[in-house]
VOGU-3710 file (C-alpha; in Angstrom, 3 decimals, decimal comma):
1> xxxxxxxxxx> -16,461/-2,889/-15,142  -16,575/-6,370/-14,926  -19,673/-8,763/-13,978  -18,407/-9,228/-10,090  -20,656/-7,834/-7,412  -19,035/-4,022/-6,586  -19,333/-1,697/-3,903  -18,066/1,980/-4,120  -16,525/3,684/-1,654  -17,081/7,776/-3,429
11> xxxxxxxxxx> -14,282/9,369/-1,775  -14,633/13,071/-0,219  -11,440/13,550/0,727  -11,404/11,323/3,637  -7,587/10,072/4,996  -9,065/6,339/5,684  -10,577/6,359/2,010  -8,318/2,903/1,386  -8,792/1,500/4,128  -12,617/1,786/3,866
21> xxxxxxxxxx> -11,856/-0,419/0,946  -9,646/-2,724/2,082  -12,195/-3,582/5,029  -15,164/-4,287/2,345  -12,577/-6,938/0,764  -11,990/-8,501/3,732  -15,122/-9,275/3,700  -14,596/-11,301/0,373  -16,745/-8,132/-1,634  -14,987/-6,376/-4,218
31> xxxxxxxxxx> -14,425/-2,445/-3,753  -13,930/0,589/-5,833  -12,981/3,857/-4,404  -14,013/6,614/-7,085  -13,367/10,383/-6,706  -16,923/12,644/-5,320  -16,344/14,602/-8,872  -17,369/10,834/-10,454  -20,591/11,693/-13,139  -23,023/9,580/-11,698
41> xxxxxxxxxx> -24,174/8,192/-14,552  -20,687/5,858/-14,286  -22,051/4,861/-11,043  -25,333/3,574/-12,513  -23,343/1,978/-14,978  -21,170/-0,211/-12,460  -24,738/-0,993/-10,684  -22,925/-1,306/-7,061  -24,305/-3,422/-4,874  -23,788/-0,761/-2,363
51> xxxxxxxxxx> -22,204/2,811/-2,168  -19,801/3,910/1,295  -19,520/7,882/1,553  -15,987/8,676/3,261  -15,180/11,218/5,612  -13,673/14,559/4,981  -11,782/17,540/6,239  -14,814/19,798/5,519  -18,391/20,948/6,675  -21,689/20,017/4,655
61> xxxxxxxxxx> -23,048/23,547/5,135  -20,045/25,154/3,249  -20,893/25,258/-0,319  -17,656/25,200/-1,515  -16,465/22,203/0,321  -17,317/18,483/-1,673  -21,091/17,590/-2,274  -22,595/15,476/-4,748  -25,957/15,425/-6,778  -28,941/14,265/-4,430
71> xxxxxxxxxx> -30,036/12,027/-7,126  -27,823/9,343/-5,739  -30,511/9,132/-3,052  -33,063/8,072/-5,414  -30,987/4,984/-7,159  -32,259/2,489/-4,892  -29,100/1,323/-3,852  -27,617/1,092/-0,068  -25,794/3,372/1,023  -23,445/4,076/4,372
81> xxxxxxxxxx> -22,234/7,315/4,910  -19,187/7,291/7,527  -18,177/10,587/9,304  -18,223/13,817/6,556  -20,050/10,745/4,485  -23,023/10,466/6,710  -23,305/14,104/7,451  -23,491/14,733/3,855  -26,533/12,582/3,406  -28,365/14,077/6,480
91> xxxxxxxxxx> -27,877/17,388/5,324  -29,027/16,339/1,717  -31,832/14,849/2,608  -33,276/17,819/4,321  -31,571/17,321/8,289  -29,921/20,130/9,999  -25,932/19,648/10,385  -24,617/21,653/13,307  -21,234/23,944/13,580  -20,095/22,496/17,040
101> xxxxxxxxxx> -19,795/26,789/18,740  -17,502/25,228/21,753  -15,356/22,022/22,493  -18,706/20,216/24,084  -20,125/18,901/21,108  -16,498/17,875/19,203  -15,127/14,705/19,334  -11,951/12,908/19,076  -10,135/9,576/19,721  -12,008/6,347/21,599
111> xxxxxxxxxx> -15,920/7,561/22,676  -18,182/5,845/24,602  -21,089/5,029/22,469  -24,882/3,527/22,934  -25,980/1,629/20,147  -30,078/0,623/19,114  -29,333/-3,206/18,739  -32,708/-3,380/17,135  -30,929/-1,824/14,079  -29,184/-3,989/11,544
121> xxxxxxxxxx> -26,137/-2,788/11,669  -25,675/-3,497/15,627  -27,555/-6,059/15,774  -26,055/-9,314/17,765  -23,299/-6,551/18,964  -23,617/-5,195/22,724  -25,454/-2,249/23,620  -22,384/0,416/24,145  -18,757/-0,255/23,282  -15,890/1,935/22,062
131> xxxxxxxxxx> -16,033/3,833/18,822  -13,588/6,029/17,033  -14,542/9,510/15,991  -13,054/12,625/14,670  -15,570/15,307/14,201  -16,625/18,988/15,286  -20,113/19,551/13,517  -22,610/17,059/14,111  -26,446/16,293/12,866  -28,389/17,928/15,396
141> xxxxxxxxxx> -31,857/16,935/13,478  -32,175/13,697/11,298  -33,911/14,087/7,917  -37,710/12,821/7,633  -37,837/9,078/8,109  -34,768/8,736/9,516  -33,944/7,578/13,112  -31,273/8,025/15,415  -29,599/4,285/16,414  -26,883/5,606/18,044
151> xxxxxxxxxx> -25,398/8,614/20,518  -22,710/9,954/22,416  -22,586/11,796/25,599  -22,708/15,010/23,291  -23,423/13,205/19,936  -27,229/13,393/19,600  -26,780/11,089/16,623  -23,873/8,738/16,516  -26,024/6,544/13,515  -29,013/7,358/11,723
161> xxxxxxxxxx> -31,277/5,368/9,045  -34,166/5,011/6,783  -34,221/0,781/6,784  -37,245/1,548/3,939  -35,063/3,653/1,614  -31,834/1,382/3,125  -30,274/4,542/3,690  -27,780/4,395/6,883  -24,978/6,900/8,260  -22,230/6,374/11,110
171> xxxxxxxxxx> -20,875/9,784/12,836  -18,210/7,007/13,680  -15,334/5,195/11,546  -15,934/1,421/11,909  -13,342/0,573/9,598  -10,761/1,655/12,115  -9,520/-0,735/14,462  -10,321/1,328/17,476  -13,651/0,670/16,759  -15,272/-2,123/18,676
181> xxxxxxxxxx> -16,870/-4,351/16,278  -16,690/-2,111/13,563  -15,788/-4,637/11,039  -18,788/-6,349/12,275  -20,791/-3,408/11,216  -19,533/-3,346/7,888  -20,300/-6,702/7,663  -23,872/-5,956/8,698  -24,019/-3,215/6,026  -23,113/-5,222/3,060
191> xxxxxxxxxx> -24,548/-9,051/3,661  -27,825/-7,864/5,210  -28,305/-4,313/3,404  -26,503/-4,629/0,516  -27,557/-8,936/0,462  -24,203/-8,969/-1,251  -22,830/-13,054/-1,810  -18,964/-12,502/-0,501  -17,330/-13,991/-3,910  -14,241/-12,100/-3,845
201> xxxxxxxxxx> -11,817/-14,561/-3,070  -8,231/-14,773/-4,225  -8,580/-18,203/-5,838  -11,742/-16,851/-7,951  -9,199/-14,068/-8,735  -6,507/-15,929/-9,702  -8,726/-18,465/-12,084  -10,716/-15,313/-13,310  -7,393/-13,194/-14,198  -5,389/-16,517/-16,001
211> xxxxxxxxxx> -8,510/-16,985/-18,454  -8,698/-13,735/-19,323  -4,704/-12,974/-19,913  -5,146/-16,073/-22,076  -7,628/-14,528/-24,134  -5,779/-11,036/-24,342  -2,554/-12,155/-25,094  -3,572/-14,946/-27,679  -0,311/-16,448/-28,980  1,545/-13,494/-28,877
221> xxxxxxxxxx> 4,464/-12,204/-26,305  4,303/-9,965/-23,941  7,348/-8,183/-21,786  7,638/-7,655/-17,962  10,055/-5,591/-16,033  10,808/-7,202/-13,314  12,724/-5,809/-10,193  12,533/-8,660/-7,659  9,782/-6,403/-5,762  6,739/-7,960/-4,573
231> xxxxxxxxxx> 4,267/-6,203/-6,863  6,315/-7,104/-10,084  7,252/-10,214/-8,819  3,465/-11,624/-8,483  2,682/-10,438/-11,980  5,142/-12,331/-13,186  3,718/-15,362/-11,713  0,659/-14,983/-12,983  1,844/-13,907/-16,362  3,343/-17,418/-16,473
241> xxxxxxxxxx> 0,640/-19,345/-15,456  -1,491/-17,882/-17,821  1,034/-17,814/-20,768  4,590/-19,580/-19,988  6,962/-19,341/-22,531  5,365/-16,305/-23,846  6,525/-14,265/-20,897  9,935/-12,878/-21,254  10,717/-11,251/-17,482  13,768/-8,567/-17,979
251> xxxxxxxxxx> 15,793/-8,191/-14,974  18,246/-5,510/-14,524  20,889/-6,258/-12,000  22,498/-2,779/-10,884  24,953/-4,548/-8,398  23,354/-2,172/-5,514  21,011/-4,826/-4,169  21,359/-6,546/-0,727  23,628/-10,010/-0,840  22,498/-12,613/-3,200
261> xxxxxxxxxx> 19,617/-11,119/-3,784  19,839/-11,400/-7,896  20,229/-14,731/-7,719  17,825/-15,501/-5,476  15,662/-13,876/-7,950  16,991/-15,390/-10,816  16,664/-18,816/-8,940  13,005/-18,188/-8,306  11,871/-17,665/-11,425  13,913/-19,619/-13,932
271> xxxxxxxxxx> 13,013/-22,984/-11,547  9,515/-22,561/-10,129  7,890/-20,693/-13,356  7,657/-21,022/-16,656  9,001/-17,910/-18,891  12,092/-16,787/-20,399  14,126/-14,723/-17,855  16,812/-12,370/-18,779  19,458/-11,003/-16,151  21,184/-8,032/-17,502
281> xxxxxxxxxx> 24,097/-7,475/-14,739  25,598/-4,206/-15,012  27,085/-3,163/-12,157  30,377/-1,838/-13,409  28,433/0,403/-15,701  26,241/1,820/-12,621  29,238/2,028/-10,251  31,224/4,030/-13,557  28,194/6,893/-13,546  28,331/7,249/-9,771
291> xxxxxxxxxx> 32,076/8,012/-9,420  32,514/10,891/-7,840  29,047/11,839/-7,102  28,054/12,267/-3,246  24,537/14,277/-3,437  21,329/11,781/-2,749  19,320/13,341/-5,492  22,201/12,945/-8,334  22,688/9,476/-7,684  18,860/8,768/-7,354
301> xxxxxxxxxx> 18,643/10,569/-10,788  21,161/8,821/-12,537  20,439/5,130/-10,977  16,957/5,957/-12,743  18,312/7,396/-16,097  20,907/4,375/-16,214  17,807/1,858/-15,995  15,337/3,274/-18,035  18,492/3,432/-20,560  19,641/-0,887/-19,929
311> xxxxxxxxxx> 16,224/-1,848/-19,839  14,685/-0,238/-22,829  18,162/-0,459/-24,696  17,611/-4,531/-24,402  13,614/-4,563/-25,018  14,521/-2,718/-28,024  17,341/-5,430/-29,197  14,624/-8,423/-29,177  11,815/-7,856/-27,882  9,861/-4,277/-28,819
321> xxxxxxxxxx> 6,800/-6,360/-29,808  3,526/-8,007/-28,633  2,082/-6,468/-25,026  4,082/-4,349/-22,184  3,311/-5,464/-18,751  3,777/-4,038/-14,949  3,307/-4,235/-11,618  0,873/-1,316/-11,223  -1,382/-2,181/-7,830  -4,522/-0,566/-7,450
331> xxxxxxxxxx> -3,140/2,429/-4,885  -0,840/3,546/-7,710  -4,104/4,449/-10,099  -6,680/5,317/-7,355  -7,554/8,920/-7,907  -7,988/11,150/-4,907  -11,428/13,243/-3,767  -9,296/15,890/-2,616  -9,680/19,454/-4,319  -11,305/19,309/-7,531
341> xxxxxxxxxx> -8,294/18,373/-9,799  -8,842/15,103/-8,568  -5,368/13,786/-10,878  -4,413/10,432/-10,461  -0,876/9,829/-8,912  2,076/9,200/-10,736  4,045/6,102/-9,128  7,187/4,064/-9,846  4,768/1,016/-11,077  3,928/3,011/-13,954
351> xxxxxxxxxx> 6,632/3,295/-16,630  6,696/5,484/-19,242  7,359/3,796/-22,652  9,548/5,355/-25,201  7,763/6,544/-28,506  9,732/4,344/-30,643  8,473/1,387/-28,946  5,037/-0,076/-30,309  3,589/-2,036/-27,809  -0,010/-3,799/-28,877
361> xxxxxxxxxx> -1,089/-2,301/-25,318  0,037/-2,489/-21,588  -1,131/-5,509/-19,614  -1,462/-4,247/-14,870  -2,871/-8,040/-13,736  -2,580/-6,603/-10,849  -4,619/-3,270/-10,897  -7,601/-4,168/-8,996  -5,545/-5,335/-5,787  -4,090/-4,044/-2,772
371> xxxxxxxxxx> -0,577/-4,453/-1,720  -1,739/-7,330/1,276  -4,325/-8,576/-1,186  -0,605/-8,976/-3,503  1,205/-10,721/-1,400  -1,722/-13,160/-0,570  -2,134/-14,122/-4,429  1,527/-14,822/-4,515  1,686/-16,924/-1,857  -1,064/-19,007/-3,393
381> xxxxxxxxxx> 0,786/-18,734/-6,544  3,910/-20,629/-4,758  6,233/-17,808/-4,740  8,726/-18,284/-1,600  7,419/-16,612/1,705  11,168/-14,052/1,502  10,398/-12,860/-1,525  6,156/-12,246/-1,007  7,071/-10,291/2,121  10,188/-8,738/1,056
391> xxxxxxxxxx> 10,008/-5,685/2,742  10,481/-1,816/1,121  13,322/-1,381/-0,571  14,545/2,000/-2,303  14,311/2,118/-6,155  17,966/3,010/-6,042  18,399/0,390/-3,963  21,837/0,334/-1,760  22,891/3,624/-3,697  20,996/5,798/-1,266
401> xxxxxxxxxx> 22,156/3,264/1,933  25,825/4,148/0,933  25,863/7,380/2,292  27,820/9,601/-0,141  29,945/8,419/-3,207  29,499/4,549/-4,136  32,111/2,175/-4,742  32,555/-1,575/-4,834  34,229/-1,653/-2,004  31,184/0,190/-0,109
411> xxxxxxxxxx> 28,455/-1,999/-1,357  30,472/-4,847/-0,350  30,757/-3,758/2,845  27,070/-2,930/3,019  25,751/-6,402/2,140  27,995/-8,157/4,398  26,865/-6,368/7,080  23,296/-6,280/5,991  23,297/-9,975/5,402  24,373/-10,630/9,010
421> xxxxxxxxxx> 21,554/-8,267/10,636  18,849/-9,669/8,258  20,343/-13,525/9,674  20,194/-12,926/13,273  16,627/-11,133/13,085  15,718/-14,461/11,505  17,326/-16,830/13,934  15,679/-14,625/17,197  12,184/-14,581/15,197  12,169/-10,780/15,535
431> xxxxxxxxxx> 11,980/-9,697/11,597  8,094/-10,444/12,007  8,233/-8,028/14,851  9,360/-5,013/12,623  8,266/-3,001/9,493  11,760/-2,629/8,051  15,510/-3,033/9,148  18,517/-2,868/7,774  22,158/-1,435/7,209  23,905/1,999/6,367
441> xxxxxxxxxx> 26,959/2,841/5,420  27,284/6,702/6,586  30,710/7,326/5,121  32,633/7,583/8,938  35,507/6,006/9,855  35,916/6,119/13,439  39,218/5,107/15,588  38,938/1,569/17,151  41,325/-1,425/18,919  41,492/-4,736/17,376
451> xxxxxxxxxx> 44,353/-7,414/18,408  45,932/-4,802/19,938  46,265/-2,792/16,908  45,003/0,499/16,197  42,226/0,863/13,715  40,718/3,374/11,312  38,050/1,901/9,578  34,442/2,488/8,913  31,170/2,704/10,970  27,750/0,811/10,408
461> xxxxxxxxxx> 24,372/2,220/11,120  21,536/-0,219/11,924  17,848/0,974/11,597  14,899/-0,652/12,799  10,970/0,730/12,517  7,833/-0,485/13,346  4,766/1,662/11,649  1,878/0,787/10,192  1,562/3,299/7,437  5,423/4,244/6,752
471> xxxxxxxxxx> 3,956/8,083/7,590  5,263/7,701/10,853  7,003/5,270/12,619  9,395/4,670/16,048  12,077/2,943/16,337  12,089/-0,729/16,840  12,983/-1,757/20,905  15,544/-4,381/19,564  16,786/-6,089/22,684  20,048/-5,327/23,715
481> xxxxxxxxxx> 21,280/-9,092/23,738  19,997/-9,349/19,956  22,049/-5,895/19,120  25,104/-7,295/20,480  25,025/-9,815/18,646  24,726/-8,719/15,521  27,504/-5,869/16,359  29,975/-8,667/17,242  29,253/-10,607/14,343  29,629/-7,597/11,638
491> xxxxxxxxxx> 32,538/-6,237/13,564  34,200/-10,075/13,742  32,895/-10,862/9,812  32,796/-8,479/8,055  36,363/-6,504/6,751  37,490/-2,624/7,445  34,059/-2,123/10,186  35,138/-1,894/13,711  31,906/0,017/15,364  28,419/-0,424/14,967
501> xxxxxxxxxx> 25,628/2,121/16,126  21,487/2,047/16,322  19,684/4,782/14,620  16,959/5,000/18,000  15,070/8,309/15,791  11,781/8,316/15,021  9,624/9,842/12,248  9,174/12,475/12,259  11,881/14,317/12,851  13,904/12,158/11,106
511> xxxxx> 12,935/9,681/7,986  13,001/5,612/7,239  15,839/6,199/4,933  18,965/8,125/5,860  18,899/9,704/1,887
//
């Protein structure tokens, strides 16, 4: 670990476990979120500056559901246990955690909650406000020392805590935004428990991570895959700061994404950054191994196999030397407290390298961030705005928006069309609105009139969501004006389309993607 002031979030299995985290950063302190299985002797190795026990799915009484050694307790260092998390620490420390027998003593959603403003974490905030909690058991007794400092209509202790042994637990979730002044809270917790400084800031990261690529990389190369994604985009950036002409970026142009796109990558980082950028385009070769083949899965494999084969086939041509760098973010390595496997996720960010290929080692500049915390160091990095807020876009990119076989003809079609939705949702200022739109091809050709002619040509889909998590999301209420519109346009622009239709399904039961 490096010499930056840390606080841990230990994770028990709690579904807010990142967003605990990203809630300490924005509050400029850096934030680690290790498994409950972590030896604790790693934890007095990091010396936190604080330590946040998550919630969980289980109950503190049930020895078989996650606890960890007591001897945390005895560190000296803060600690704020949220939900399961504070639970856990009242039931360590010798208080009595209650199974809730009936529906009177559970809670769920918005709660009406009385706070001690004499405490330090609700201090300056008003005496009751709205919290969010999602419990059945509760703490029914507080351990010795403890006191209660906050309650429910049937929570006799919303917050407990020991100011001597700076020991404090929330039956709440303040990092959620349902609960009033809960950032405010957190806040409370780690400048006035914790007397942590607030030096995580993105330009400290940014100076911090150039010097010490500089001093990794020395004189020698290194190698990024780059996509034209946000994540591999901003290490790129970096990369050149740090190292310029040392960077070689390797960009694979499959022909399947949306119009212009390649060369608005290519554009991007050939004049604003210095490196040596590569465009591969083999499009003919992708379209060759998709003939024929209609099943989303097939094409998804072989769009992957014919990558991993252009990419590595060129890095092994010139450039199978020096360090290997990608785009990993700091969600693709975090491990998870749930069950005790505790296995850390594979993820697209994390390539495997072929054996014959002797990297020095694998440079992630970006490992310690969060996607938003991303896209905010490559603004600052000068990146244009389209390309730090591209939205998500499939690996196989139009491949699985073509809805059965893929042809040149189709992914024409699709980026013409997809071109003209994108331009209207920027002229009406509504892209900002959404979480992701775009075009489909389903493979229909419907019956239509134009100049008096009969028609037989093919069908658009548009889809529009707005989530905040991509686990579920509605449709987007596009106004009717703006949809007509952008029918007229693809129907009047764009050759063999004469009918346009609006996915209006949510998810679940159906998907983001149609494939």
């Amino acid at each position: 670990m490096s010499n930056k002031e840390t606080v841990i979030v230990l994770d028990f299995g709690g579904q807010y476990n990142q967003l605990i985290a990203r809630r300490v950063r924005e509050c400029n302190v850096y934030c680690e979120i290790l498994p409950y299985t972590v030896d604790i002797q790693k934890i007095k190795d990091i010396a936190p500056k604080g330590i946040i026990f998550t919630g969980g799915p289980n109950s503190v009484y049930d020895e078989t559901s996650p606890h960890y050694t007591p001897e945390i307790f005895k560190l000296g260092i803060p600690i704020l246990g949220i939900c399961y998390g504070c639970q856990l620490m009242a039931y360590s420390l010798g208080g009595v955690v209650t199974p809730a027998t009936d529906n009177s003593s559970s809670e769920y959603g918005k709660t009406e909650t009385q706070y001690n403003t004499d405490d330090v974490l609700f201090k300056g905030l008003p005496e009751s406000g709205i919290s969010w909690m999602s419990h059945r058991d509760y703490i029914s007794e507080v351990p010795e020392g403890f006191s209660v400092t906050a309650t429910t209509a049937v929570c006799p202790t919303a917050a407990m805590s020991c100011p001597d042994k700076k020991l404090y637990g929330v039956q709440f979730h303040p990092e959620v935004n349902h609960t009033e002044n809960g950032k405010s809270m957190l806040k409370s917790f780690l400048y006035d428990v914790c007397e942590c400084k607030g030096e995580w800031k993105m330009e400290s990261f940014i100076d911090t991570t150039v010097a010490q690529l500089k001093e990794q990389i020395g004189d020698k190369g290194v190698v990024l895959g780059l996509s034209g994604g946000v994540d591999s985009s901003v290490a790129a950036a970096l990369l050149s700061k740090a190292v310029g002409k040392q960077l070689t970026c390797v960009f694979v142009d499959q022909g399947l994404m949306r119009k212009d796109e390649g060369d608005f990558v290519e554009e991007t980082f050939t004049k604003l950054f210095d490196m040596n950028f590569v465009r591969i385009n083999c499009q003919d070769e992708f379209l060759s191994k998709l003939k024929g083949v209609v099943d989303p899965e097939k094409k998804r494999e072989i769009i992957g196999t014919e990558f991993y084969k252009v990419f590595w086939g060129k890095i092994r041509e010139s450039y199978g030397s020096g360090f290997f760098a990608q785009g990993t973010i700091y969600p693709d390595r975090i491990e998870s407290g749930k069950g005790d496997a505790a296995k850390i996720k594979t993820h697209h960010n994390q390539v495997g390298i072929p054996e014959d290929i002797k990297f020095e080692s694998v440079i992630e500049p970006l490992k310690d961030l969060f996607k938003d915390e991303v896209r905010e160091v490559g603004e600052k990095l000068g990146i244009p705005h389209q390309l730090v807020w591209r939205q998500p876009f499939p690996g196989p990119g139009l491949g699985v928006r073509v809805i059965g076989e893929v042809t040149a003809e189709k992914v024409h079609i699709l980026q013409e069309a997809d071109a003209i939705l994108r331009d209207e949702m920027d002229k009406c200022g509504y892209s900002e609105q959404m979480s992701q739109f775009f075009a489909v091809l389903p493979g229909v050709k419907t019956v239509g009139v134009m100049g008096d002619a009969r028609t037989y040509d093919e069908l658009v889909a548009i889809r529009a969501v707005t989530t905040d998590d991509f686990m579920t999301a509605d449709w987007a209420k596009i106004p009717y004006e703006i949809l007509g519109r952008v029918s007229n346009r693809i129907i009047n622009e764009v050759e063999h389309v004469n009918r346009v239709v609006y996915d209006i399904t949510s998810k679940p039961p159906g998907t983001v993607e149609w494939e």
